[in-house]
Backbone as XML, in Angstrom:
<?xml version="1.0"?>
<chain id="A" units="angstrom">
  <residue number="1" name="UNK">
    <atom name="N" x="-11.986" y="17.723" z="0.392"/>
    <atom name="CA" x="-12.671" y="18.367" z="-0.709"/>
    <atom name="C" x="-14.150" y="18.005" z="-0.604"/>
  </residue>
  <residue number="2" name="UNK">
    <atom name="N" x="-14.849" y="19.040" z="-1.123"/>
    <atom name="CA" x="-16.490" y="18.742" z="-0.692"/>
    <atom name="C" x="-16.793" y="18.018" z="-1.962"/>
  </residue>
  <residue number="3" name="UNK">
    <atom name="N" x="-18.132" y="17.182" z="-2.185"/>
    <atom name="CA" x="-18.574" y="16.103" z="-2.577"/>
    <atom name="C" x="-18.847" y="17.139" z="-4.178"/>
  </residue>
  <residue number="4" name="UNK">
    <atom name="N" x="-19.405" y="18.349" z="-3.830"/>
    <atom name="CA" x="-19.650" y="19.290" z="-4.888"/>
    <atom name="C" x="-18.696" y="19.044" z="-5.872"/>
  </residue>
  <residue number="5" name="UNK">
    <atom name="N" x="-17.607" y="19.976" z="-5.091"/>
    <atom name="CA" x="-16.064" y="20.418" z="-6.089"/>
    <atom name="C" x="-15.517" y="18.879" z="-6.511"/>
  </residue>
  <residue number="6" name="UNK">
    <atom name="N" x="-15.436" y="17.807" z="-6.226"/>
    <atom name="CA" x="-15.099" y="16.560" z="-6.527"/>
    <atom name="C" x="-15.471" y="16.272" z="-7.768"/>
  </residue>
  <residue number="7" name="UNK">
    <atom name="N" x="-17.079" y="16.217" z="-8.050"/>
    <atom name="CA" x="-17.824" y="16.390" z="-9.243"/>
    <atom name="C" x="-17.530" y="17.216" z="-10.102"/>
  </residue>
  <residue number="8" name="UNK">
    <atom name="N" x="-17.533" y="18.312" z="-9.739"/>
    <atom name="CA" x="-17.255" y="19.566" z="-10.513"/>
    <atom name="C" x="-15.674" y="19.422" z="-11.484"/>
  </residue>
  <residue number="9" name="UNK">
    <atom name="N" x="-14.745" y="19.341" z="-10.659"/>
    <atom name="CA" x="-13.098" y="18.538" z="-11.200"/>
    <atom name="C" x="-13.227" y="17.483" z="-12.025"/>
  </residue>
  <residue number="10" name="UNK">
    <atom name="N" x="-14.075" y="16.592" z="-11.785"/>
    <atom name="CA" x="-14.419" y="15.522" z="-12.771"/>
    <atom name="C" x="-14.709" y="15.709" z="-13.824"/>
  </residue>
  <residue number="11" name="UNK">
    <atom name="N" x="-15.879" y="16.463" z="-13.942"/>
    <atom name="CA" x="-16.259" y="16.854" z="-15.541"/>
    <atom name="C" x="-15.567" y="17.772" z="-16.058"/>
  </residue>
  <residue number="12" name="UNK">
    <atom name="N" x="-14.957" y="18.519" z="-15.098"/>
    <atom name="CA" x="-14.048" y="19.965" z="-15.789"/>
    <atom name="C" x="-12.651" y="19.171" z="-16.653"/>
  </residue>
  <residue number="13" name="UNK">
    <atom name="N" x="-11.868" y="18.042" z="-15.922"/>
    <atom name="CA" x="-11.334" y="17.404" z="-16.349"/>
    <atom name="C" x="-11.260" y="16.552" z="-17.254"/>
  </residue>
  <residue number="14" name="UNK">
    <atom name="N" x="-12.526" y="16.128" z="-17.526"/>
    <atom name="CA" x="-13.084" y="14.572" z="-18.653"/>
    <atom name="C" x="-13.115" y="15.586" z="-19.655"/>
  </residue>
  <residue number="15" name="UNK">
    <atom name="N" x="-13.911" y="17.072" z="-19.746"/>
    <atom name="CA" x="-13.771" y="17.471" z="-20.987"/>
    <atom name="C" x="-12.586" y="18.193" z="-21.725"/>
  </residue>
  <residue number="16" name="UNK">
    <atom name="N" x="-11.452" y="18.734" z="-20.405"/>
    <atom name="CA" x="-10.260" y="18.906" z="-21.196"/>
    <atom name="C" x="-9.523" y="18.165" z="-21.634"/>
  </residue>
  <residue number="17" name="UNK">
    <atom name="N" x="-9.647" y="16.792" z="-21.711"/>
    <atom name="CA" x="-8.996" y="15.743" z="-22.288"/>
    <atom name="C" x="-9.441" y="15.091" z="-23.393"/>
  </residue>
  <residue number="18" name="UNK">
    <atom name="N" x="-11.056" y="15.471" z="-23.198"/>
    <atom name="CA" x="-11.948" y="15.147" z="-24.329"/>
    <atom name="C" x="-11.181" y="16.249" z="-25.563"/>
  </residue>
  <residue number="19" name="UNK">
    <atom name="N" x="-11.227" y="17.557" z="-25.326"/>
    <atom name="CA" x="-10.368" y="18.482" z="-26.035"/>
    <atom name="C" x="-9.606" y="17.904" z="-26.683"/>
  </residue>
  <residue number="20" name="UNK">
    <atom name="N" x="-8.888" y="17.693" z="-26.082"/>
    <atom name="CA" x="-7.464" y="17.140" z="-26.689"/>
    <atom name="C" x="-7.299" y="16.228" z="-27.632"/>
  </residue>
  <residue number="21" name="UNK">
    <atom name="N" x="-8.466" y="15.383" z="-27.103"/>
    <atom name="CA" x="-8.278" y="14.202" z="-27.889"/>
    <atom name="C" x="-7.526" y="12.989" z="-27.674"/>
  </residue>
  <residue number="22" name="UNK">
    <atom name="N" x="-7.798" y="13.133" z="-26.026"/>
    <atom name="CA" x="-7.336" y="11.957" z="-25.220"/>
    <atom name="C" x="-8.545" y="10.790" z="-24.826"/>
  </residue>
  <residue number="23" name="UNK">
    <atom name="N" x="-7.630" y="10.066" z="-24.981"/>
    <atom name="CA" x="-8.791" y="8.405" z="-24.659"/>
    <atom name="C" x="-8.835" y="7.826" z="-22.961"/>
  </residue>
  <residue number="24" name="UNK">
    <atom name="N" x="-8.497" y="9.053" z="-22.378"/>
    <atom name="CA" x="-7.895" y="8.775" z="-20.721"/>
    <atom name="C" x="-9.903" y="9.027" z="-20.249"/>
  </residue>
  <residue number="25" name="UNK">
    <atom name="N" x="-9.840" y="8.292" z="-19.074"/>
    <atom name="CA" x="-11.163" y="8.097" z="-18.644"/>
    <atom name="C" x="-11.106" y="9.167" z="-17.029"/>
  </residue>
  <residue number="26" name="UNK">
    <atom name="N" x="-11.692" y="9.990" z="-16.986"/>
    <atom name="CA" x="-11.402" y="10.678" z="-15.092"/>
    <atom name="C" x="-12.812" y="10.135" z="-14.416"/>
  </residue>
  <residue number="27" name="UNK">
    <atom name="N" x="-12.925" y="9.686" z="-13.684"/>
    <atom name="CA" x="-14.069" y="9.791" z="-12.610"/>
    <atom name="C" x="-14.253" y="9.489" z="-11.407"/>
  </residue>
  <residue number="28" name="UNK">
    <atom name="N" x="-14.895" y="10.100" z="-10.586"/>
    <atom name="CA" x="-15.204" y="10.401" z="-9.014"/>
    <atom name="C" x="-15.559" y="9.241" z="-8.583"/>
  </residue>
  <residue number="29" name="UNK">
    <atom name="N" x="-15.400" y="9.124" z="-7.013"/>
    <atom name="CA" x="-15.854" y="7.689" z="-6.564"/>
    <atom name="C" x="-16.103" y="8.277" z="-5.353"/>
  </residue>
  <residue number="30" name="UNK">
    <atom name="N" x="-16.727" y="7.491" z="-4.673"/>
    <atom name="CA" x="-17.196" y="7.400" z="-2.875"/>
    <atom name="C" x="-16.711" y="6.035" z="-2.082"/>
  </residue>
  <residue number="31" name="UNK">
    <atom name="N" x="-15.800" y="5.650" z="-1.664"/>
    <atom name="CA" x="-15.568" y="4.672" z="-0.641"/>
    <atom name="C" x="-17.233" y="4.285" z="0.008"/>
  </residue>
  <residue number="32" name="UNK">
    <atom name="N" x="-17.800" y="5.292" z="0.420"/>
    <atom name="CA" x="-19.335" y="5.166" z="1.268"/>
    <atom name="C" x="-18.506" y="5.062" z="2.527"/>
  </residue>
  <residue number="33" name="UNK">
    <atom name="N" x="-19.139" y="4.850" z="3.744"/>
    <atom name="CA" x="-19.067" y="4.922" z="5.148"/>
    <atom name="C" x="-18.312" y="3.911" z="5.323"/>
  </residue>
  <residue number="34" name="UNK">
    <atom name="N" x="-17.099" y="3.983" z="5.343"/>
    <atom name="CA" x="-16.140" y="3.073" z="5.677"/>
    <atom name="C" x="-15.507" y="3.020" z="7.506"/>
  </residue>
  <residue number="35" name="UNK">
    <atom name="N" x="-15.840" y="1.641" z="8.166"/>
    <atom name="CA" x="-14.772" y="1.663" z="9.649"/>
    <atom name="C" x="-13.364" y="1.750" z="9.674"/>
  </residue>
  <residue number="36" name="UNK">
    <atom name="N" x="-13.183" y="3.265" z="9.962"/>
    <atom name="CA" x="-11.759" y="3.444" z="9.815"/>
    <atom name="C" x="-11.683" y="4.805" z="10.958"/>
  </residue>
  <residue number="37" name="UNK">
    <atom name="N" x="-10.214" y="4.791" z="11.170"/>
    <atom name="CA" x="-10.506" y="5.386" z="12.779"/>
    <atom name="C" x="-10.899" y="7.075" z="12.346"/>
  </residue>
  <residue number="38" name="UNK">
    <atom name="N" x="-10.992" y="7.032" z="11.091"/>
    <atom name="CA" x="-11.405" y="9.015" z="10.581"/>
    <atom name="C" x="-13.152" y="8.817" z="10.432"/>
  </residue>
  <residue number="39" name="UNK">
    <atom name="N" x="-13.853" y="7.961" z="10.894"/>
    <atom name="CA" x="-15.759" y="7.664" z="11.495"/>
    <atom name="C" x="-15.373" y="6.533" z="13.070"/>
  </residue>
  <residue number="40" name="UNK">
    <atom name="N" x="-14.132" y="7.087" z="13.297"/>
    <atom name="CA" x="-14.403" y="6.119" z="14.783"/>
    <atom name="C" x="-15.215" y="4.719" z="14.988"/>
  </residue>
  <residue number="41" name="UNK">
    <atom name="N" x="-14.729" y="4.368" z="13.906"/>
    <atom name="CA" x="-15.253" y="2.724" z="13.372"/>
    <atom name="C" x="-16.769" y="2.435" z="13.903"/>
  </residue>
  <residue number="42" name="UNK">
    <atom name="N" x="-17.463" y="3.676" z="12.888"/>
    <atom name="CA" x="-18.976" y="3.438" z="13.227"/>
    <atom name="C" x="-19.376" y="3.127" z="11.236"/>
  </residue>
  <residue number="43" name="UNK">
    <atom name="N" x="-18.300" y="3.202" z="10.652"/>
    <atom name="CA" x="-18.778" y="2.656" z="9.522"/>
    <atom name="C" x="-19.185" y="1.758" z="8.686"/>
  </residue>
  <residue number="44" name="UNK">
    <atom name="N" x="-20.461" y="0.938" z="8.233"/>
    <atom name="CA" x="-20.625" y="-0.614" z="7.993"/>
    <atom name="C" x="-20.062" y="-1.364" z="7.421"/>
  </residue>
  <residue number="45" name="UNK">
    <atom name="N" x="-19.216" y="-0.597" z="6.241"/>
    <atom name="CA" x="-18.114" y="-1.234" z="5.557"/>
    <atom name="C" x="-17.316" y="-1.489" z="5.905"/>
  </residue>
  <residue number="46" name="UNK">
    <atom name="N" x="-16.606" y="-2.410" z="5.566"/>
    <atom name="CA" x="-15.037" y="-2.714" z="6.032"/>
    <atom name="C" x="-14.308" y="-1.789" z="5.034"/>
  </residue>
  <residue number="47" name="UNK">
    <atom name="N" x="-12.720" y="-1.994" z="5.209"/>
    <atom name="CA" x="-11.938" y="-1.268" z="4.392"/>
    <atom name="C" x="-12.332" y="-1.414" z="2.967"/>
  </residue>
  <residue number="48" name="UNK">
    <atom name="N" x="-11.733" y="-3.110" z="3.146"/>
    <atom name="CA" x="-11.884" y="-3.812" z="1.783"/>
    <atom name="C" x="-12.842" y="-3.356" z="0.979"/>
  </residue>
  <residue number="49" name="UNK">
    <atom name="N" x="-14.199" y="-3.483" z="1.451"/>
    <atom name="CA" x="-15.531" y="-2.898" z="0.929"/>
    <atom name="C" x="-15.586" y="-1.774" z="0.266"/>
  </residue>
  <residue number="50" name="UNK">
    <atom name="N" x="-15.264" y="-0.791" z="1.060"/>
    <atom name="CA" x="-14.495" y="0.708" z="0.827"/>
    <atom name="C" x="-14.022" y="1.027" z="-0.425"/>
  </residue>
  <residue number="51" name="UNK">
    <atom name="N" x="-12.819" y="-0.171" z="-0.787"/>
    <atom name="CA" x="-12.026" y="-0.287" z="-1.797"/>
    <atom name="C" x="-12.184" y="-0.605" z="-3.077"/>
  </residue>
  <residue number="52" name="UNK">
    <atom name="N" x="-13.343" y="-1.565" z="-3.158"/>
    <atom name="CA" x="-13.879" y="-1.995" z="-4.404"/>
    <atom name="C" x="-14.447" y="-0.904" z="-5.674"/>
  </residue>
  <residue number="53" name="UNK">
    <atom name="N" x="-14.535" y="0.202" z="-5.227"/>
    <atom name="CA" x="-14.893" y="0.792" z="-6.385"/>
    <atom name="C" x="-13.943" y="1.860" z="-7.219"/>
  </residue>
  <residue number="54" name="UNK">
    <atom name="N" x="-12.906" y="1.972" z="-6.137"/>
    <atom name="CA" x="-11.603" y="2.869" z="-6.104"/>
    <atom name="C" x="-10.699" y="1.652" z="-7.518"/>
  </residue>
  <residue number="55" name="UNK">
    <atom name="N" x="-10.784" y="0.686" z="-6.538"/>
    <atom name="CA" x="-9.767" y="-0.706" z="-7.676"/>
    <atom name="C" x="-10.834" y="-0.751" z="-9.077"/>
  </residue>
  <residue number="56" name="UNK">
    <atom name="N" x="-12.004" y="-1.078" z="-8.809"/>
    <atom name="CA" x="-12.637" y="-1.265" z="-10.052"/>
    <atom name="C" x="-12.532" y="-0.352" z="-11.028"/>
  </residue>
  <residue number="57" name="UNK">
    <atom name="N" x="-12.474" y="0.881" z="-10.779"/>
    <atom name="CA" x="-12.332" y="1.841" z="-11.892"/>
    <atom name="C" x="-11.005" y="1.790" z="-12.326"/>
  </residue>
  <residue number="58" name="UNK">
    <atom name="N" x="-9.629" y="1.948" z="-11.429"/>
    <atom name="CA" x="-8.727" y="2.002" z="-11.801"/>
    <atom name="C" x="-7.996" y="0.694" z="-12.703"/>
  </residue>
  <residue number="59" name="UNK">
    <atom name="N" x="-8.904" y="-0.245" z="-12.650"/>
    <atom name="CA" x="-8.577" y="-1.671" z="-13.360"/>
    <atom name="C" x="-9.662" y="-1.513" z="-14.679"/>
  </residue>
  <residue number="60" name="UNK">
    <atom name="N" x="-10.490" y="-0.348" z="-14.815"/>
    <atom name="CA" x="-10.657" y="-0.443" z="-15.880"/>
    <atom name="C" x="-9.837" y="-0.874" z="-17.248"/>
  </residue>
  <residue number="61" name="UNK">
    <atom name="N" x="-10.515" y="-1.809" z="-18.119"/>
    <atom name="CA" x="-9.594" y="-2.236" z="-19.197"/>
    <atom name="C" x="-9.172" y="-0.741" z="-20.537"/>
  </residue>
  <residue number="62" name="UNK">
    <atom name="N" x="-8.140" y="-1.024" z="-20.992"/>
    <atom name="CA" x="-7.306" y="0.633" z="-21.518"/>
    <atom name="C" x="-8.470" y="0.683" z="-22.778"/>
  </residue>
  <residue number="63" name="UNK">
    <atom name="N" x="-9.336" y="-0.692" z="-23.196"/>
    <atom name="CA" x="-10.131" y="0.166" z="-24.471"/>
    <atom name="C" x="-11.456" y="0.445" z="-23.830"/>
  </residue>
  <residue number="64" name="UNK">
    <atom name="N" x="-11.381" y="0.629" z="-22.403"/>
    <atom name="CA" x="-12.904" y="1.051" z="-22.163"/>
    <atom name="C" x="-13.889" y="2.656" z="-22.421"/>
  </residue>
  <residue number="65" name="UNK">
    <atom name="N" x="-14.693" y="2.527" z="-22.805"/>
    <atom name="CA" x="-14.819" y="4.564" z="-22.532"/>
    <atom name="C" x="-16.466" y="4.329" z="-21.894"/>
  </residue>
  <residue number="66" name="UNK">
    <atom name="N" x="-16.511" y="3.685" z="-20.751"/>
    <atom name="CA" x="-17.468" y="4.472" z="-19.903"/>
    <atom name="C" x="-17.173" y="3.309" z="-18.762"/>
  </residue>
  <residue number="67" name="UNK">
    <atom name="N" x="-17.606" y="4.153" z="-17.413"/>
    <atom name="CA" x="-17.749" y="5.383" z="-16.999"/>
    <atom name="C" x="-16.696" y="6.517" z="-17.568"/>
  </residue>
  <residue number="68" name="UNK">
    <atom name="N" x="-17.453" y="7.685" z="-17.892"/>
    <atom name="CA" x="-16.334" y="8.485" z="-18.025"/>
    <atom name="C" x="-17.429" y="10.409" z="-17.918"/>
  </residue>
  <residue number="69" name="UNK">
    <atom name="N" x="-16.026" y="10.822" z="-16.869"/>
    <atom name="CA" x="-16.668" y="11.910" z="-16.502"/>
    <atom name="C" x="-17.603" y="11.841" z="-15.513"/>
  </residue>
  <residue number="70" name="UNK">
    <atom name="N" x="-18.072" y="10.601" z="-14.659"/>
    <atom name="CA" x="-18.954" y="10.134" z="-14.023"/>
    <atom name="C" x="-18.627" y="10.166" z="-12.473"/>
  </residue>
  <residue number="71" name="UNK">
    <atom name="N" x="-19.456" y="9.922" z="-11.352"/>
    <atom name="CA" x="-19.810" y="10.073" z="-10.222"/>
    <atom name="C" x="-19.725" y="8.321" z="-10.091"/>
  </residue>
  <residue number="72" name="UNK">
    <atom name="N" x="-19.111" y="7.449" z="-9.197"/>
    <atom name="CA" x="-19.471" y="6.263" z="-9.058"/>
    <atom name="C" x="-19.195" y="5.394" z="-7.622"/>
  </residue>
  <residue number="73" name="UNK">
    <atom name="N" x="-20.292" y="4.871" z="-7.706"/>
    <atom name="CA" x="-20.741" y="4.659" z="-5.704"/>
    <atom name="C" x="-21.198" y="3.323" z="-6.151"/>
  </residue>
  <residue number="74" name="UNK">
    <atom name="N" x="-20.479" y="2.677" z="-5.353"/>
    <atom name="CA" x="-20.694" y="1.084" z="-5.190"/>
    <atom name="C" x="-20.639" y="0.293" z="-6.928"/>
  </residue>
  <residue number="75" name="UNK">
    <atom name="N" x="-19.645" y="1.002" z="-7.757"/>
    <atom name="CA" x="-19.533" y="0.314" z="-8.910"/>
    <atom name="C" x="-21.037" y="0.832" z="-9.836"/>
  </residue>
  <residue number="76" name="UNK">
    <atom name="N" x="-21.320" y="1.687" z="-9.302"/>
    <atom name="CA" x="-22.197" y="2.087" z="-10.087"/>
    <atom name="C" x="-22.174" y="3.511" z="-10.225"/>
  </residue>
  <residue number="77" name="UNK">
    <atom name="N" x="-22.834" y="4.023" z="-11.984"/>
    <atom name="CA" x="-22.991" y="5.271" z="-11.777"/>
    <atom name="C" x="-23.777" y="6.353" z="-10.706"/>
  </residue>
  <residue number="78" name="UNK">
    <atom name="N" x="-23.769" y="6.728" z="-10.597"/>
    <atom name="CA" x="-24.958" y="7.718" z="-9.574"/>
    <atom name="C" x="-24.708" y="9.452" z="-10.124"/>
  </residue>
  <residue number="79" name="UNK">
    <atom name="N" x="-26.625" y="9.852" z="-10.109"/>
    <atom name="CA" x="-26.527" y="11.230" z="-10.152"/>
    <atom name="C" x="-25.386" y="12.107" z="-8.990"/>
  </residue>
  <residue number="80" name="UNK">
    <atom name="N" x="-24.957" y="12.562" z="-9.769"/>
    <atom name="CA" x="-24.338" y="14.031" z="-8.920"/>
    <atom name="C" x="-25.081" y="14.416" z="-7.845"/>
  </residue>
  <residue number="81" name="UNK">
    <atom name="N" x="-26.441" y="14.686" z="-8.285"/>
    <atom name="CA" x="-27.325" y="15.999" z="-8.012"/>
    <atom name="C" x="-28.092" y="15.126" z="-6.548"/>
  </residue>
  <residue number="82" name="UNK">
    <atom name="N" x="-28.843" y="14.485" z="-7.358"/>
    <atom name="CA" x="-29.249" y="13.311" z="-6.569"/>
    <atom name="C" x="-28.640" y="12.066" z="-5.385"/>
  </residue>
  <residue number="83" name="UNK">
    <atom name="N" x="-27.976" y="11.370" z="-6.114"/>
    <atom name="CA" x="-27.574" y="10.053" z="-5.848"/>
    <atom name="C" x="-27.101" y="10.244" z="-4.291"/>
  </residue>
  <residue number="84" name="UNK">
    <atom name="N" x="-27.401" y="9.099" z="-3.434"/>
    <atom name="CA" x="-27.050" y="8.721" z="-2.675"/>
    <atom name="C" x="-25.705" y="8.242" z="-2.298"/>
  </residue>
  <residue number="85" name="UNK">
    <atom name="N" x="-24.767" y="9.039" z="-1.667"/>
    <atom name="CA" x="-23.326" y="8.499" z="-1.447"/>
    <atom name="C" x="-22.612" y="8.337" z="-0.526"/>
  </residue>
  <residue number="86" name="UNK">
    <atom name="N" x="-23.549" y="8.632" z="0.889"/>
    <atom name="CA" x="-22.923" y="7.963" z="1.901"/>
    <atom name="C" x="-24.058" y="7.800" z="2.190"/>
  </residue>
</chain>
């Protein structure tokens, strides 16, 4: 899926739940350039590295509400439009 439509699903999603009147959090992430044999281990990260922002969100605590609807690269938010993600 392109980096676009990823974003795009994100917010399309955060606000139909917002609808609803759900307290569920959706948001996008980037591993970044991970060495794994799909970049022929030219990537600076290790897996692990990779992983930290995938686990961090999903270990968000259940009364959190942000990030939400958000783009997030290295545990941090980042513009869509802008932001740097690989």
């Amino acid at each position: 899926m392109s980096k676009v439509g990823e974003f795009a699903l994100t917010m399309i999603q955060q606000r139909l739940l917002d609808k609803q009147g759900n307290s569920i959090l959706v948001n996008g992430c980037c591993p970044g350039y991970v060495d794994t044999d799909m970049t022929s281990h030219k990537g600076p990260l290790t897996p692990a590295q990779g992983a930290e922002t995938p686990v961090y969100l999903a270990m968000l605590p259940s009364h959190a509400t942000q990030p939400k609807g958000q783009f997030v690269f290295q545990k941090k938010v980042i513009d869509w439009m802008t932001g740097n993600a690989i």
